[in-house]
C-alpha positions in Angstrom: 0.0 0.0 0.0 1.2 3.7 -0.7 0.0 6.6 1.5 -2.0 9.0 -0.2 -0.3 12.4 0.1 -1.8 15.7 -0.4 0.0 15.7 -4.2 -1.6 12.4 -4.9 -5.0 13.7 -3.7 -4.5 16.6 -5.8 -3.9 14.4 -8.5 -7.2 12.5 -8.2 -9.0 15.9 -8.0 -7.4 17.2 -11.5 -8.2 13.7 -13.1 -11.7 13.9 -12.0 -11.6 17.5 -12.9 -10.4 16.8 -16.6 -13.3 13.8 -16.8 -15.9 16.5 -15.7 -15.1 19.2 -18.5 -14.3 16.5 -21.1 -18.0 15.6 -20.3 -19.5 18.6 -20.4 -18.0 20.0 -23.2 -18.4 17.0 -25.2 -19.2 17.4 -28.7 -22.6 16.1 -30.9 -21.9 13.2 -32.6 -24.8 10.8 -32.8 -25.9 9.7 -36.1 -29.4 10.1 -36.9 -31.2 8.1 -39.9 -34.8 9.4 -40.0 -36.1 12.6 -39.3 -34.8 15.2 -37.3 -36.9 17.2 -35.1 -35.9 20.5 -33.6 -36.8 22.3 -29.9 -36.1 25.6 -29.0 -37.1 27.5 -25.9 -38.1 30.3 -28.7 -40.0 27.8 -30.6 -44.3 26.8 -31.2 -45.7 23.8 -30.8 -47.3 25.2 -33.9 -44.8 24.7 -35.7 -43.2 21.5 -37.8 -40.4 21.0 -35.4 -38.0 20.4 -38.7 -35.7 22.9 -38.7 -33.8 25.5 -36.3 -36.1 28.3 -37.8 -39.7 26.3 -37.1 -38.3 24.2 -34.1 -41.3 23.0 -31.7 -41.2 24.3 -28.0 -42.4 22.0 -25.2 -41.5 19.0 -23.9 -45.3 18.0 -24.1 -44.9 18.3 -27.6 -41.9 15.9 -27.6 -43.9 13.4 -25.5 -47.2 13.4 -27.6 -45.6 13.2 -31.5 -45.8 9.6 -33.2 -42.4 9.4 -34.3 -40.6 6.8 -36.9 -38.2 4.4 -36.1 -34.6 6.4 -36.7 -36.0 10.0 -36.0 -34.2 11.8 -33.8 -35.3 15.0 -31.3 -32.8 17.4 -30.8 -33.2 20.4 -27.8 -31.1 23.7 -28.0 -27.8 24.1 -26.1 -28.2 27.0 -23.7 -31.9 26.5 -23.2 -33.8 24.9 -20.2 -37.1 22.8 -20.9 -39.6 21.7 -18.2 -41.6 18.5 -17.2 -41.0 15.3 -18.9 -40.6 12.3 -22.2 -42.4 10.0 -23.2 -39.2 8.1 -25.4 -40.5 6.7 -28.6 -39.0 3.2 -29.6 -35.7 3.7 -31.7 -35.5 7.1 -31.2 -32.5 9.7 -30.2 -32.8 12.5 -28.0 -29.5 14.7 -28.2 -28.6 18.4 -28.7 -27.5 21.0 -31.4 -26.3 24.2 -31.6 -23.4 25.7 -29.0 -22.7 26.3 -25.4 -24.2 24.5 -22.8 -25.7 21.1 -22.9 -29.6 21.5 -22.8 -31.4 21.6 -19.7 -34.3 19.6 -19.0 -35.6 20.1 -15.3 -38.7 18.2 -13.8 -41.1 21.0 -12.3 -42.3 23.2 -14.4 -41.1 26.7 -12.8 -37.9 28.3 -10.4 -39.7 28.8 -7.1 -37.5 31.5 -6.1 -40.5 33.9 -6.2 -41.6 35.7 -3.4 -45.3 36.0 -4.2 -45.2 31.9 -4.3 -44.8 32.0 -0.3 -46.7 32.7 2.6 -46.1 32.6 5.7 -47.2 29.8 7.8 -45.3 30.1 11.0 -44.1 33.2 12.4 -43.0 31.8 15.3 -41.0 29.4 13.5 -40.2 30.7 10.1 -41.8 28.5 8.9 -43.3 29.3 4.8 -45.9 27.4 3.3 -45.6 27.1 -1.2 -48.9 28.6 -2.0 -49.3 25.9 -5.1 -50.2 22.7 -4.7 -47.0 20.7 -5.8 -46.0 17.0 -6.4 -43.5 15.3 -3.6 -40.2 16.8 -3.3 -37.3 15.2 -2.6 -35.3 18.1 -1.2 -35.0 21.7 -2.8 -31.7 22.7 -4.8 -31.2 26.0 -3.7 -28.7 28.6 -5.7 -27.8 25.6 -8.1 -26.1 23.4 -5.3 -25.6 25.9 -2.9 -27.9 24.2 -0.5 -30.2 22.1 0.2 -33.2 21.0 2.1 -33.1 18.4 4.6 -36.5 16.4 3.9 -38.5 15.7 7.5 -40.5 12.5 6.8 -43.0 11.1 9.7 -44.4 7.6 9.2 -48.0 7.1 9.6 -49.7 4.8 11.3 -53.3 4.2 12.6 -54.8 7.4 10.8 -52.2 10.0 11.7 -48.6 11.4 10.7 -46.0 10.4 14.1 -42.3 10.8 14.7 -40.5 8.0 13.1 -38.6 8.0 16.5 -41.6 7.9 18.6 -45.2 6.0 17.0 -46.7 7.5 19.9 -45.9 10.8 19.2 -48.2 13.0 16.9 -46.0 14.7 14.1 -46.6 18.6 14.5 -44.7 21.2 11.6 -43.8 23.7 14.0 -41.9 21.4 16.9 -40.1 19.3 14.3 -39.3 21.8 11.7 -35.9 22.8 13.7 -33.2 23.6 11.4 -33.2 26.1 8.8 -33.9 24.9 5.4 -36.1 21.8 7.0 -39.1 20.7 4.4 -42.0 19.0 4.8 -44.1 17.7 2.1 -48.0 17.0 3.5 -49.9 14.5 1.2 -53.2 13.0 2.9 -55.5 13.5 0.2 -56.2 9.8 -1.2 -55.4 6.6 0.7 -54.4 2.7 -0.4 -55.0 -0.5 1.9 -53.2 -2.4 -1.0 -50.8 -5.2 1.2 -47.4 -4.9 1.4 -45.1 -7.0 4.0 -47.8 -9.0 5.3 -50.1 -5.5 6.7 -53.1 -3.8 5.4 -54.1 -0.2 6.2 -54.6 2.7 5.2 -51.2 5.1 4.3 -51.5 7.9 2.1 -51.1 6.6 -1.5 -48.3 9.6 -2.9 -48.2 9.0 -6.6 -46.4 11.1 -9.3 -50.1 12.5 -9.5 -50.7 13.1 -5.5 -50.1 17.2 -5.1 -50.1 18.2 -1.6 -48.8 21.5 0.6 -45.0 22.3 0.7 -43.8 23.7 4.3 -40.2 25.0 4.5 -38.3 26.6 6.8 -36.0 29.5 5.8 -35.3 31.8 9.0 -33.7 34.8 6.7 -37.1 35.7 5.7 -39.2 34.7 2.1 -37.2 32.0 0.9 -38.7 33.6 -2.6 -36.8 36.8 -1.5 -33.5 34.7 0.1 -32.6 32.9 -2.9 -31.8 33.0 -6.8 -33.0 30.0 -6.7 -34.8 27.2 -6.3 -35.4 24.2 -7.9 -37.8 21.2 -6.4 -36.6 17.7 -7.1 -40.3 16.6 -7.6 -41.8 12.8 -7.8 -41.5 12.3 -11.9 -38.8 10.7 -13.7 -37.5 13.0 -17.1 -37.3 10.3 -19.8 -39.6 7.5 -19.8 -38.1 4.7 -21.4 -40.2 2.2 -20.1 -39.5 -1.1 -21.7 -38.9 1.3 -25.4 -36.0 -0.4 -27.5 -33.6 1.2 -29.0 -33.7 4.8 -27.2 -30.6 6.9 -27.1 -29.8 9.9 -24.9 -26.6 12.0 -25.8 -25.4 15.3 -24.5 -28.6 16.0 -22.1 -28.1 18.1 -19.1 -30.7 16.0 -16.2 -31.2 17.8 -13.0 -33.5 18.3 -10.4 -35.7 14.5 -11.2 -37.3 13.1 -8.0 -37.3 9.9 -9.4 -35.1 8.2 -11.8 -34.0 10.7 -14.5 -33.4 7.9 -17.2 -36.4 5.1 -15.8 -36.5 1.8 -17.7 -38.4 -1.7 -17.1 -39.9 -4.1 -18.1 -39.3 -7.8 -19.5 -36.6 -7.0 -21.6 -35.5 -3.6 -22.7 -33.1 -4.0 -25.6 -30.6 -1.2 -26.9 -31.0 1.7 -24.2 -27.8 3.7 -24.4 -26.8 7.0 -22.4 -24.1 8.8 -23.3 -22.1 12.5 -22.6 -24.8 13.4 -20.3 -25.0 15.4 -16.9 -27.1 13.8 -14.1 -27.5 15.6 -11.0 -29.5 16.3 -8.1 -32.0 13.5 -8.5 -34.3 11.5 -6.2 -35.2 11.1 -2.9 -39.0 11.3 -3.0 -41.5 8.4 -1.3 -42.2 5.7 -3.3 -44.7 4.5 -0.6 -45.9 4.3 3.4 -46.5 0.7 3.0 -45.6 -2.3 5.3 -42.9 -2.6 7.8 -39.2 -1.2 7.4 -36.6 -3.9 7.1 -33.6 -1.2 7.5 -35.0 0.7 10.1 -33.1 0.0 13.4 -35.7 -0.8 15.3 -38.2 -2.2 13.6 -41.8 -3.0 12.9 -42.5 0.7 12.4 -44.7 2.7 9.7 -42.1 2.7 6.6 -41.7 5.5 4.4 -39.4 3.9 1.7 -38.0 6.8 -0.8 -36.2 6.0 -4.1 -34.6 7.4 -7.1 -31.6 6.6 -9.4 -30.1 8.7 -12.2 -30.5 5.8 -15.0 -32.5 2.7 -14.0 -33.8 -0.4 -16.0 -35.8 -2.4 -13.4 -36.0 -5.7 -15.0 -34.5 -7.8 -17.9 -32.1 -6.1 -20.8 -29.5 -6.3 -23.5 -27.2 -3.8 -25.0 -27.3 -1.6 -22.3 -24.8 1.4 -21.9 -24.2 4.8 -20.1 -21.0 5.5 -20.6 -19.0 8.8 -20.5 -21.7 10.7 -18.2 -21.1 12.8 -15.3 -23.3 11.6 -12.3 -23.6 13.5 -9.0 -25.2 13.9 -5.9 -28.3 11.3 -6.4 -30.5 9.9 -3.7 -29.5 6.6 -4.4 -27.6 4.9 -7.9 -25.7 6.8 -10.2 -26.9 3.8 -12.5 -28.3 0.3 -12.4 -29.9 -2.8 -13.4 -31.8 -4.6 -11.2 -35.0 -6.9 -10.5 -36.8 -8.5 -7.8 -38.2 -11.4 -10.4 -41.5 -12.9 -8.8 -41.0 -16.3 -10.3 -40.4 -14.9 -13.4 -37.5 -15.3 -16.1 -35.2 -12.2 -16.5 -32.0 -12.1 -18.6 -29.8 -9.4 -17.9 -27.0 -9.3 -20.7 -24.4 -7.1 -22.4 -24.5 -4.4 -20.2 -21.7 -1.3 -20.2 -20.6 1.1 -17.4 -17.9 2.7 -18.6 -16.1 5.8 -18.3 -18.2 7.9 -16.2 -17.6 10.5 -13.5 -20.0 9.8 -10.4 -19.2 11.7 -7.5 -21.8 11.9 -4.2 -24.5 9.3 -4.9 -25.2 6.8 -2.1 -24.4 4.0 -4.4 -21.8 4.8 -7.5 -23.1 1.7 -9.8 -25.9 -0.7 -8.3 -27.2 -3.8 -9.4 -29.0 -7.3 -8.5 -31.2 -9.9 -9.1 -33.3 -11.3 -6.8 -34.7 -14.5 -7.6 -37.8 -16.0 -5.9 -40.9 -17.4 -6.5 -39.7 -20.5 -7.8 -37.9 -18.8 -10.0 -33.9 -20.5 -10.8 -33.7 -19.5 -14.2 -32.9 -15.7 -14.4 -29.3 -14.8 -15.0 -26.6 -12.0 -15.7 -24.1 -12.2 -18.3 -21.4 -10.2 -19.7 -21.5 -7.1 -17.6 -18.3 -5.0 -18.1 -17.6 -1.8 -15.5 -14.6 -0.2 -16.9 -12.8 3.2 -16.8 -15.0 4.7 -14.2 -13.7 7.3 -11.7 -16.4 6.7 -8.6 -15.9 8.8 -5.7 -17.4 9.8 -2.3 -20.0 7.2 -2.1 -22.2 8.1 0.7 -21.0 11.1 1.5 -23.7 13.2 -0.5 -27.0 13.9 -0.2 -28.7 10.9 0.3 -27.6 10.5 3.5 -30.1 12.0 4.8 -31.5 8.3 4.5 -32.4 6.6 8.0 -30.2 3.3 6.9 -26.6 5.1 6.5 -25.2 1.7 6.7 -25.6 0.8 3.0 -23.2 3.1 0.7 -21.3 1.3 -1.5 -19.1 2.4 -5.3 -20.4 -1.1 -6.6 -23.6 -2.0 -4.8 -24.8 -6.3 -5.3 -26.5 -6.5 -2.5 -26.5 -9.8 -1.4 -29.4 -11.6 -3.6 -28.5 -14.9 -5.3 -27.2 -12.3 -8.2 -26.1 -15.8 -10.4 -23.7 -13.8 -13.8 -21.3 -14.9 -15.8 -18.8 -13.1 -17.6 -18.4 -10.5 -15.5 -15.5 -8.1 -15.3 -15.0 -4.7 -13.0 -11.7 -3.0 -13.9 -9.2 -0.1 -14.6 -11.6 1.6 -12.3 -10.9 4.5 -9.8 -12.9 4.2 -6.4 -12.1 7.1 -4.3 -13.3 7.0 -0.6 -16.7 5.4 0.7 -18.6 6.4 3.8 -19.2 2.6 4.2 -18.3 0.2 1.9 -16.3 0.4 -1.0 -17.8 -2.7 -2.7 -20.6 -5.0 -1.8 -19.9 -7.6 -4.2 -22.3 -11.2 -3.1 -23.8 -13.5 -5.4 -25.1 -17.1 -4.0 -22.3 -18.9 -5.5 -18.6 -17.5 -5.3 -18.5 -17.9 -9.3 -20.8 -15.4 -10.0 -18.7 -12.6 -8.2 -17.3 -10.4 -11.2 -13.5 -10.7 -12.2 -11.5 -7.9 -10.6 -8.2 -6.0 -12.2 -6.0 -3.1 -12.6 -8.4 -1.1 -9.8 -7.2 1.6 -7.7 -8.4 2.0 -4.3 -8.4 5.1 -2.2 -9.5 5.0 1.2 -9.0 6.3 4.5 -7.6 3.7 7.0 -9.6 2.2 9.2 -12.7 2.7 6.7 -14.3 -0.4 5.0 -13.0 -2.3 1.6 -16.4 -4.0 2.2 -18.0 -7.6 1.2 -16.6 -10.3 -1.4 -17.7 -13.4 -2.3 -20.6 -16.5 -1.9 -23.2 -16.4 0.9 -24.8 -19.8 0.3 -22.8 -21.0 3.7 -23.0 -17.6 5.4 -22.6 -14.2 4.4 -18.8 -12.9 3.8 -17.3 -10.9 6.4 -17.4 -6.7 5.7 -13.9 -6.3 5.1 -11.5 -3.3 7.2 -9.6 -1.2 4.9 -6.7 -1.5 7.5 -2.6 -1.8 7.3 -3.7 -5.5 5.8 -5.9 -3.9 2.9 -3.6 -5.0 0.0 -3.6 -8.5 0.8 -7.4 -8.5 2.1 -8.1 -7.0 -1.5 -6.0 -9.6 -3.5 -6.9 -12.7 -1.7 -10.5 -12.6 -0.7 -11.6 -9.4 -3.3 -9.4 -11.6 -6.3 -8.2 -8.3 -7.8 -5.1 -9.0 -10.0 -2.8 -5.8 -9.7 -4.9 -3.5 -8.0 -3.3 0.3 -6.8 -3.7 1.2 -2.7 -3.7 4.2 -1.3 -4.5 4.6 2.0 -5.5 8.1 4.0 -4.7 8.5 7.6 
């Protein structure tokens, strides 16, 4: 092992720093057969959308058109578009002109307007978002300035309560305690849908549930306060859904409560993206159902959020992001994964390769869980190569009750049977918890490991390697015995060490 020295450190920043401008300045390249359809922030939906001059102007209009297989949609650099796509099979979504990448931002307005507050609180400084207003996972404020710690009771028996105390009722003014706290108050419609074996009633949020946004903000009208900002409100921006073929180049994602790229289904085939920025994502509730598994004591109300920057939730082939700059999401930078219900998933040909992902909880996640009789589903020929991951768990989705879980590669520890399976000439640079949490049922299906470098500070955790079908593999101790605990039990043929003391 080699001590990791302030010039070395500085070396990692530059390299990471080079990554992130070589991303963002990336040039349009993507080929495009078919028709190609222009949006401006100038433009009319009126229009044809064929050229610069007639370019269309919404996202809605983007959504709604019944395009051909080889068109291709291409948004303005420099300009910022609201709300969300609904991806057509086969077709490209990328950017022309110069400057910036485009933006495309999930709520449709900046709520750094004063007449949007009022106050609520006095006492407390407590504001109250005069606009109804989807789930938010926090609030961006001044463009990553700041952000807003999300207070989120359970509920149980008919009422909001402390997740620290069922007994307790959950009041806005006596919890709200820090500056910048949020709540987000949704009690409009109801589910007794079962989940983990209970049945009641919990407020059923939904991407189409809009409820009462409370935020603190002791300097005054937060409208007033700030430049900015931005809600990270429950949508996803693309909607691949289980589309083939979709590509995404040179898209600037921010500010997407739920996953900014969201794929699933049976088998989504050809979903690629590429030179695109990803940040500030998830972090909303997915749902008050059932007990909570990760909570540390128990057998409480669970409020489970989510939210990845590109997902594919069940089976797929020739899948790739690649070259993207990832930050500073509520949980995955990027994944593939599937719970499969007893039925048959095949996960193949899938790329993670030279991307920048700096803050997320989890760098690159993946699994596959297999139950329901299911023993057929299986991985193959995953490659995660050239990555520089760094700081898992040290960003914003720690505001997450189970802190134990970061990880730069995150398996989990499902049965996760692959093949042809290779992680290397990586970078992973410092984890909260674990570096890697690599488990599969069967020691074989553990992904090859070389040429990595590892960066950690000593006495942190490497993290998990290996089979669990006779017991789950000891969380390894980035300590003085690292290199040898990362060659022998991690298999990693000439990896790089550097420790921090």
């Amino acid at each position: 092992m080699i001590r990791a020295d302030r010039e070395f450190l500085c070396k990692i920043d530059l390299l990471a720093e080079k990554r992130k401008k070589e991303i963002l300045n990336s040039s349009d390249t993507v080929s495009i057969t078919g028709t190609i359809y222009y949006v401006s922030k100038n433009g009319s939906d009126e229009n044809d959308g064929k050229s610069p001059e007639s370019a269309w102007k919404t996202l809605e209009k983007v959504s709604s058109f019944p395009f051909e297989k080889g068109d291709g949609v291409l948004f303005k650099r420099g300009d910022t578009f609201r709300g969300f796509v609904e991806t057509k099979p086969f077709v490209t979504y990328a950017a022309y002109g110069s400057g910036k990448k485009p933006q495309l931002f999930s709520w449709n307005k900046n709520l750094a307007d004063e007449s949007l507050w009022s106050l609520f609180d006095k006492d407390h400084n407590i504001w109250k978002l005069k606009e109804k207003i989807p789930d938010c996972g926090t609030l961006v404020i001044n463009d990553g300035e700041k952000y807003c710690r999300k207070l989120i009771p359970s509920y149980i028996n008919g009422r909001f309560v402390c997740r620290d105390d069922e007994n307790k009722a959950f009041e806005i003014s006596n919890e709200m305690t820090n500056d910048l706290d949020i709540f987000c108050k949704y009690d409009e419609t109801f589910t007794n849908r079962e989940s983990k074996n209970q049945t009641f009633p919990v407020p059923d949020v939904n991407e189409n549930s809009f409820g009462d946004l409370f935020l603190k903000c002791d300097e005054g009208n937060p409208g007033k306060v700030f430049s900015s900002i931005e809600p990270v409100v429950k949508r996803s921006m693309f909607y691949v859904r289980e589309n083939p073929g979709v590509h995404i180049d040179n898209i600037c994602i921010k500010y997407v409560g739920i996953h900014s790229v969201a794929a699933g289904g049976h088998s989504v085939k050809g979903l690629k993206v590429t030179n695109c920025e990803i940040g500030w994502g998830g972090g909303t509730i997915q749902h008050y159902l059932g007990t909570d598994p990760n909570y540390p004591q128990g057998k409480r109300g669970t409020v489970t959020r989510f939210g990845n920057g590109v997902e594919i939730y069940g089976g797929c082939d020739d899948y790739e992001v690649s070259n993207c700059y990832i930050y500073q999401i509520y949980d995955a930078g990027m994944t593939h994964q599937i719970t499969t219900n007893g039925n048959r998933y095949e996960m193949k040909n899938i790329k993670y390769k030279n991307n920048l992902v700096e803050y997320c909880v989890y760098s690159i996640e993946y699994f596959l869980e297999k139950n329901g009789n299911d023993t057929c589903s299986f991985m193959d020929n995953i490659e995660i190569c050239g990555n520089i991951l760094r700081f898992s768990g040290y960003g914003w989705g720690q505001q997450r009750h189970n802190t134990d879980t970061p990880a730069h590669i995150k398996g989990w520890s499902y049965e996760n049977t692959a093949s042809n399976f290779y992680v290397h000439d990586n970078i992973f640079d410092r984890a909260a918890f674990r570096m890697l949490h690599l488990v599969a049922k069967k020691d074989i299906s553990c992904p090859k490991m070389y040429n990595n470098t590892y960066v950690q500070i000593l006495g942190g955790k490497i993290g998990q390697y290996g089979g669990n079908e006779n017991g789950e593999p000891e969380i390894q101790i980035f300590d003085q015995n690292a290199e040898e605990k990362i060659k022998n039990i991690f298999k990693e043929e000439n990896p790089k060490i550097y420790f921090i003391e």
